[in-house]
C-alpha positions in Angstrom: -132.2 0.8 22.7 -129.7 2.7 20.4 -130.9 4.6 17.2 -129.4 6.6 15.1 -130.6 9.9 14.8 -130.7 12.1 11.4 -131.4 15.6 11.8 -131.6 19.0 10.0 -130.5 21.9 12.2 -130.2 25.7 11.7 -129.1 28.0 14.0 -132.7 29.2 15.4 -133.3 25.0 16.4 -133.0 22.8 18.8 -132.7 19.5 18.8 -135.2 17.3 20.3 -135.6 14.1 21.6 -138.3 12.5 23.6 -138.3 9.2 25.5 -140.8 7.1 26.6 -141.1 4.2 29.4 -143.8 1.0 29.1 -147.0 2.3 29.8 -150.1 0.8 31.5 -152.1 -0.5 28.5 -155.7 -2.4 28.1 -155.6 -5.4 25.8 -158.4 -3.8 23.6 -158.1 -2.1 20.4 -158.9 0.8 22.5 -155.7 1.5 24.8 -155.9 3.8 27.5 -152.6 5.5 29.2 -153.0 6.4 32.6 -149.6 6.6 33.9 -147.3 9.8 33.0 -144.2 9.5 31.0 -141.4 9.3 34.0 -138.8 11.8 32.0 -142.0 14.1 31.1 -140.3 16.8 33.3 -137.5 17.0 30.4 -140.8 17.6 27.7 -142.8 20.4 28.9 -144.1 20.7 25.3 -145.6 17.3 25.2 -148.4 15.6 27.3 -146.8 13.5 29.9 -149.9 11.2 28.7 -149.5 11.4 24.8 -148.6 8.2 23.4 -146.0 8.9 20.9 -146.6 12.9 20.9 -150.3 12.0 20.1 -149.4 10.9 16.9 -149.1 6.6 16.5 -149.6 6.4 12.6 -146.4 9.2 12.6 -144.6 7.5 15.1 -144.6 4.4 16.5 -143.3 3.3 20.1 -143.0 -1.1 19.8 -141.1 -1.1 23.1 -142.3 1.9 25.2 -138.8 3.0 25.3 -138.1 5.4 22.7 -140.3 7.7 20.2 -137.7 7.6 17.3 -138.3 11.0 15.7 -136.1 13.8 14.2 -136.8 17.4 14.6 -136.2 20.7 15.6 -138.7 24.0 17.0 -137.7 26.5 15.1 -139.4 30.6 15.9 -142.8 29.8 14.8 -143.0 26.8 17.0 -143.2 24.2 14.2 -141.9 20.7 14.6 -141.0 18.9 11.1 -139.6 15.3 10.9 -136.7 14.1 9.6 -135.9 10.8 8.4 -133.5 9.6 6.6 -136.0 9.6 3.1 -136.3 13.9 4.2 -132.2 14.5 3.9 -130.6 16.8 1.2 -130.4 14.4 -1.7 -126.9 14.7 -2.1 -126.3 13.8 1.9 -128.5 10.9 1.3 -126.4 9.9 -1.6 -122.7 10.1 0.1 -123.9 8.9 4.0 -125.7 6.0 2.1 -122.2 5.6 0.3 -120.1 5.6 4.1 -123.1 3.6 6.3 -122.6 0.8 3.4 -119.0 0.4 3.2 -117.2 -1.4 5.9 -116.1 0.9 8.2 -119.2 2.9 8.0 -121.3 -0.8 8.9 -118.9 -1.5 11.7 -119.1 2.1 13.5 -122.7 2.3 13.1 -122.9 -1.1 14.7 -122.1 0.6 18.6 -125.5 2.5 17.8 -128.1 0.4 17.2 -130.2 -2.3 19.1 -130.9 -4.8 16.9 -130.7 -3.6 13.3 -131.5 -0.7 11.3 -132.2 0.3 7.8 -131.1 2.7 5.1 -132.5 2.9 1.4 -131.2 5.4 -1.0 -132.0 5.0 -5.3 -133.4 1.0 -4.7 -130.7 0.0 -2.2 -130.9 -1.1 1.1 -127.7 -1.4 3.6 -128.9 -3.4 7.3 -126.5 -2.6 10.7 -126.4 -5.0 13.1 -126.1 -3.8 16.5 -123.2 -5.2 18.2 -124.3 -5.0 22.0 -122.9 -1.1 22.1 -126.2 0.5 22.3 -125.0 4.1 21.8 -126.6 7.0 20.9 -126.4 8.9 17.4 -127.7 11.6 15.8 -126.5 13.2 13.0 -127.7 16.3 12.0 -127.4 18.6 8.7 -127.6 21.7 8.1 -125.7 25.2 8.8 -122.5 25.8 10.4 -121.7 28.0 13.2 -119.2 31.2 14.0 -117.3 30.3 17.4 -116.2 33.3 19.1 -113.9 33.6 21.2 -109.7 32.9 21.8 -110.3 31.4 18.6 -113.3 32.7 16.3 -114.3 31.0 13.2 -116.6 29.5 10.9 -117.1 25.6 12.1 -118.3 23.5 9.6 -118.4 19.9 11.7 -118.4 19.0 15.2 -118.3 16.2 17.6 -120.1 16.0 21.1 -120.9 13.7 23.4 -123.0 13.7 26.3 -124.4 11.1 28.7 -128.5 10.0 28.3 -130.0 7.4 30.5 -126.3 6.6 31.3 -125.4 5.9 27.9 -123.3 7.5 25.9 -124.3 9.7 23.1 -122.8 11.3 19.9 -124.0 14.1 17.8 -121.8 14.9 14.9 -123.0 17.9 12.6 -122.1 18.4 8.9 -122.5 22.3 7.3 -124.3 21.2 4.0 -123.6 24.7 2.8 -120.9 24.0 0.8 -120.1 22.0 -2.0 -120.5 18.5 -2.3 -117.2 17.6 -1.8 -116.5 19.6 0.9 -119.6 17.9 3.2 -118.0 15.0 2.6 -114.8 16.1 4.1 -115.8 17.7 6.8 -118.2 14.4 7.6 -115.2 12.3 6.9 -113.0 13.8 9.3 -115.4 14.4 12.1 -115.7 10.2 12.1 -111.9 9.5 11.0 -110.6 11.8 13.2 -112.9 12.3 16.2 -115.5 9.7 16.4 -114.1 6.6 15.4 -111.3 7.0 18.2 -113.9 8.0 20.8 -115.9 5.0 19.9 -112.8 2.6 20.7 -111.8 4.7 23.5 -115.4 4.3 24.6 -115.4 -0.1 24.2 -112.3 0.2 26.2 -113.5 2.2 29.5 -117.2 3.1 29.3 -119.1 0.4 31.8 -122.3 1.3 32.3 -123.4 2.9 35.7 -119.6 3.5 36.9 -119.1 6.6 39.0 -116.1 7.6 36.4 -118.6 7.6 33.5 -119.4 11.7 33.4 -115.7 11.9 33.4 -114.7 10.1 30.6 -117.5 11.9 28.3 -115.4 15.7 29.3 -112.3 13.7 28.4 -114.0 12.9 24.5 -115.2 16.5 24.4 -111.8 17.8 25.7 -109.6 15.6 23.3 -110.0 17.5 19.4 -106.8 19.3 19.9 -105.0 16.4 20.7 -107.2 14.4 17.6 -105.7 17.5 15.2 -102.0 16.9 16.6 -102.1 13.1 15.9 -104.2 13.9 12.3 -101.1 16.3 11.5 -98.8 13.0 11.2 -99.2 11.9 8.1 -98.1 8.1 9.4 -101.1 8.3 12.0 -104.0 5.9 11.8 -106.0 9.2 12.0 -104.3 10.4 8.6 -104.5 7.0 7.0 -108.2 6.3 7.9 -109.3 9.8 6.6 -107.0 9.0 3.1 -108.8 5.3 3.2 -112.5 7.2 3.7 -111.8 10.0 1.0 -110.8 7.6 -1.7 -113.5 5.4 -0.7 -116.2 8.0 -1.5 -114.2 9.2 -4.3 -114.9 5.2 -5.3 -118.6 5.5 -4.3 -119.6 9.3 -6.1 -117.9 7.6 -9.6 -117.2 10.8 -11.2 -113.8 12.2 -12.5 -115.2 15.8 -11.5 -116.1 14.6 -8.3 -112.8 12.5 -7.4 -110.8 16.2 -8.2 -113.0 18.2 -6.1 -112.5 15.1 -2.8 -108.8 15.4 -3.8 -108.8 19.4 -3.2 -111.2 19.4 -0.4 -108.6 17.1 1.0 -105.8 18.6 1.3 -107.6 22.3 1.8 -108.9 20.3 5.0 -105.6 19.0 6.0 -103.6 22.2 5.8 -106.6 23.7 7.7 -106.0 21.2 10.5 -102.1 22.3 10.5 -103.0 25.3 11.1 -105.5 24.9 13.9 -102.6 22.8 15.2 -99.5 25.8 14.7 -102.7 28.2 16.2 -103.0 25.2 19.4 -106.6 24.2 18.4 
């Protein structure tokens, strides 16, 4: 089943992310699980018996195939939840803006099973899965310093990684800046890096195939050649970043806040020249 995944992260967190299979059940009000989570060597933290991390008004588990859940440990061993409800205000705002437009709905739709949900001031936007089943989590929070050949600040990134032979995306979004400029970075982590890797993905992933591993290094291998393409400004990269920016700028409704998209911009687009002079 696909879900997408909404996160806060800080440096001292990790994500997790636990998964459950059916379990033996008795038809009673009182249910009794007697047989061990089969991935509960990936959990040490969690009873391999605990129906939905022995918490089932929190969470909920309809299928016995996934505990959907946001979180992070952080040093003094807390776990907080995040939903989509728990998200910077601001973030909730602007993704609500994306995940309801067009492009945003038809993306999404690789990532979810059958449909999922998103309510921001009284609205409600519904994704349809389209048979994709991906993974997604998105997570907010503080960017990172890379060291390195090339140090930095990085205030987005795109990953992908293989889970239960599926493929799954994390994109992170430093929600340490201004308001604008989360909504940048966010826009050209999809524009310029997802939404390719998703087509890319519709094109050659088959599930099970011995080439699968492969194709997931050649998505995490591929930003310098994203940021080469982006630098033509004819490029369906360039174009569908222009097309998102003006369509938040469209969504937000505020002169102040159309100026601020338009400088955040083109500060992102010079940026990307110069991680592409630099070979990044």
């Amino acid at each position: 089943m696909g879900c997408l995944k909404l996160e806060y992260y800080y440096p001292e967190m990790q994500a997790l992310r636990a998964r459950k299979p059916v379990r033996s059940r008795e038809a009673k009000s009182a249910q009794w699980f007697t047989t061990p989570d089969l991935l509960a060597e990936k959990y040490y933290n969690i009873s391999p018996y605990a129906y939905c991390m022995n918490n089932p008004v929190r969470f909920v588990d309809p299928k016995g195939t996934t505990v959907y859940f946001y979180a992070g440990t952080n040093s003094a061993g807390n776990i907080p939840m995040v939903d989509f409800s728990k998200l910077d205000k601001n973030v909730q705002e602007w993704f609500y803006g994306w995940a309801s437009s067009d492009a945003g709905q038809k993306f999404l739709s690789n990532f979810v099973d059958k449909e999922q949900s998103f309510t921001w001031d009284g609205n409600t936007v519904t994704i349809k899965g389209n048979g994709n089943n991906y993974d997604a989590r998105y997570s907010f929070g503080e960017g990172a310093t890379q060291f390195g050949s090339n140090p930095g600040f990085i205030t987005g990134t795109t990953e992908w990684s293989l889970e239960n032979e599926k493929p799954a995306m994390r994109i992170h979004t430093d929600i340490y800046q201004s308001t604008a400029d989360q909504i940048v970075t966010f826009g050209h982590e999809q524009t310029v890096h997802a939404e390719g890797d998703v087509d890319f993905l519709n094109k050659n992933f088959v599930k099970g195939a011995a080439n699968n591993s492969q194709l997931i290094d050649r998505l995490n291998s591929s930003g310098s050649n994203d940021h080469a393409i982006y630098d033509n400004q004819q490029s369906s990269k360039y174009l569908n970043m222009r097309k998102f920016v003006y369509g938040m700028m469209g969504w937000m409704g505020t002169s102040d806040m159309d100026k601020a998209l338009l400088k955040a911009f083109e500060e992102e687009y010079q940026n990307n020249k110069e991680n592409v002079k630099n070979g990044n």
